[in-house]
N, C-alpha and C positions, 0 to 999 in steps of 0.2 A: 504494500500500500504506500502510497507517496508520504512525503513526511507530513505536510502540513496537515492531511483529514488527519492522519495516524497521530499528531501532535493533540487535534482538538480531541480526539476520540478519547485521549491521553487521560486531556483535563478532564472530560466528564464521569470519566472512570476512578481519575483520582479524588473528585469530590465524593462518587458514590461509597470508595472506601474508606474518607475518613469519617463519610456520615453514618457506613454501618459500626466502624473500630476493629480491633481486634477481636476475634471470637472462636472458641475452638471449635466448634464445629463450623466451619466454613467449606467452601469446595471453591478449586482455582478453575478458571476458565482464558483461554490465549483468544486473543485478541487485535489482531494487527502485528503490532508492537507490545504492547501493554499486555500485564498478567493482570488478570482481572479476579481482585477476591469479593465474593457474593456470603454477604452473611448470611445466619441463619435464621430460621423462622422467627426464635423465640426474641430477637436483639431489633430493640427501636430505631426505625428510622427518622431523625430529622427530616426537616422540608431542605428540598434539594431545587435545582436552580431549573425552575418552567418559565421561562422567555420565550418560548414559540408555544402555545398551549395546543394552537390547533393543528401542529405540525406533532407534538406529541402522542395527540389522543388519536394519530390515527395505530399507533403502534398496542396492539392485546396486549390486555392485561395479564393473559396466560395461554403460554402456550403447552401445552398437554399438561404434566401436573409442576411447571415451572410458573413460576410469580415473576413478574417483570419487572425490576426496578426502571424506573425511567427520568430521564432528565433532558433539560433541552436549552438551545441558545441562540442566541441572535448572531446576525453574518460580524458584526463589529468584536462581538465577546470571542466567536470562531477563530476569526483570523488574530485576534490580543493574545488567543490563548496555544494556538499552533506555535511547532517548532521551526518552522519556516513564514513568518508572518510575509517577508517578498515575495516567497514562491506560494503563498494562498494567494497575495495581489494579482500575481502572474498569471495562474491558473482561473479566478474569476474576470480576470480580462479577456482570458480565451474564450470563453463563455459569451462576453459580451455585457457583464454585469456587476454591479456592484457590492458592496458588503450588506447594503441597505435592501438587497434585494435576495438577501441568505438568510435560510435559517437552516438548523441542525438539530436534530432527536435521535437519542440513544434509548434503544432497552435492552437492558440484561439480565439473565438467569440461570443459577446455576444450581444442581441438585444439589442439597448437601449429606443428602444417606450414604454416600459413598457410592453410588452409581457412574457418577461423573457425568451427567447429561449436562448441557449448556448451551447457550443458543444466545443470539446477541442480534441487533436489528440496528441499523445506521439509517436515518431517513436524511438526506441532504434534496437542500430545495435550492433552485436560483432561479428566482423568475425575469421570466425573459426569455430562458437557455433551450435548444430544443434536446427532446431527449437523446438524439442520436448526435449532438454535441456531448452532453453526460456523460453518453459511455465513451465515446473513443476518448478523448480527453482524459478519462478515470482508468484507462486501461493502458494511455499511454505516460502518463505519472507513474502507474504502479509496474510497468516492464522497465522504466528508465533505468531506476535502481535494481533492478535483481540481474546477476550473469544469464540466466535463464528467463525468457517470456512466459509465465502462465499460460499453459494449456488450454483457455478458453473450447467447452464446449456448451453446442446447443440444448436447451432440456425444458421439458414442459411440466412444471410444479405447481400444486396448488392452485388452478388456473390461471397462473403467468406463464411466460416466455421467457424463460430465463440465459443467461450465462454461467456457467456452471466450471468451477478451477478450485482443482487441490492445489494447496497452500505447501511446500515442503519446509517452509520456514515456520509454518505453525502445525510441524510435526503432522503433517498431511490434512489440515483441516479442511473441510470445505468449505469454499465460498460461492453466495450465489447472489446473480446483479442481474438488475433491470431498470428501465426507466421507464417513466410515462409520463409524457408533459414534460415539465419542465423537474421532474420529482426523482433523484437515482435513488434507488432500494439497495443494500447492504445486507446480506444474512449472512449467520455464519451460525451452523449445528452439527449435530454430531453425523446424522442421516438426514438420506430424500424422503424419508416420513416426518421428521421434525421436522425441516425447512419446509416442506410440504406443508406444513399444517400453520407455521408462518406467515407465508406466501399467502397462503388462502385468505388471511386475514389481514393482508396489507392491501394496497389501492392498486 
């Protein structure tokens, strides 16, 4: 993943864990870059940062028997909080848009029984952009850096149309993309039956 989403995805994961804390029962889930720790049931969550509310709520609340932490930001908070704030400038100028014209929603969840299930949702919006800007642009950010291009195949989930790529930097995870409108979708689970059942439930 290019560094700036992978920066902002960064921050909203590091708010999520220091709003969950420490806790032993927890279960880690990979993410990009980031290791993401998901507390457990019984540990209170704080309010966590919703800047884009209507960009959040389109992300379930549950996906099979996972709870979905979620959190969301505006294009200005995005690009403050990215590890490349230039090359997030660079990248929504390829697009054709501004920061005023982004928003960002994260959900995540992970088992904590020791199953290890996990599943994570990135909703990135830039209006103006079309979708078939989204993806080549999101696919040519994330080959730049790796020796290897992602394997991009095509697959039909959940009733989207997806793009479909093991990850071998995240120990083969999958990932799975699409856009509609000006809207790029981001999953990342264990199986095409949990993404599946994500997918179904995104726009």
């Amino acid at each position: 993943m290019n560094r700036f989403i992978a920066g902002a995805m960064t921050a909203l994961v590091a708010i999520v864990i220091s709003a969950c804390g420490s806790s032993t029962d927890s279960a880690t889930l990979s993410l990009a870059t980031p290791t993401v720790v998901a507390s457990g049931s019984g540990v209170a969550i704080p309010s966590l940062p919703s800047d884009a509310k209507d960009l959040e709520a389109l992300i379930p609340d549950k996906i099979g028997n996972l709870t979905l932490i979620k959190a969301s930001m505006t294009g200005k908070e995005f690009v403050g909080s990215a590890g490349a704030p230039q090359e997030a400038q660079d990248f929504l100028s390829g697009l054709g848009v501004s920061t005023d014209d982004v928003t960002v929603a994260l959900g995540l969840g992970a088992d904590t029984t020791g199953v290890g299930d996990a599943v994570a949702v990135l909703l990135f919006r830039a209006q103006g952009a079309s979708s078939d800007r989204l993806l080549s642009l999101f696919k040519e950010a994330t080959d730049r850096e790796r020796k290897t291009p992602l394997d991009w195949q095509p697959a039909s989930l959940g009733g989207k149309d997806v793009q479909k790529a093991a990850d071998p930097q995240q120990g083969g995870n999958t990932i799975y993309l699409y856009a509609t409108g000006d809207l790029l979708v981001f999953v990342t689970a264990g199986d095409d039956t949990q993404a599946g059942e994500a997918l179904a439930a995104l726009p």
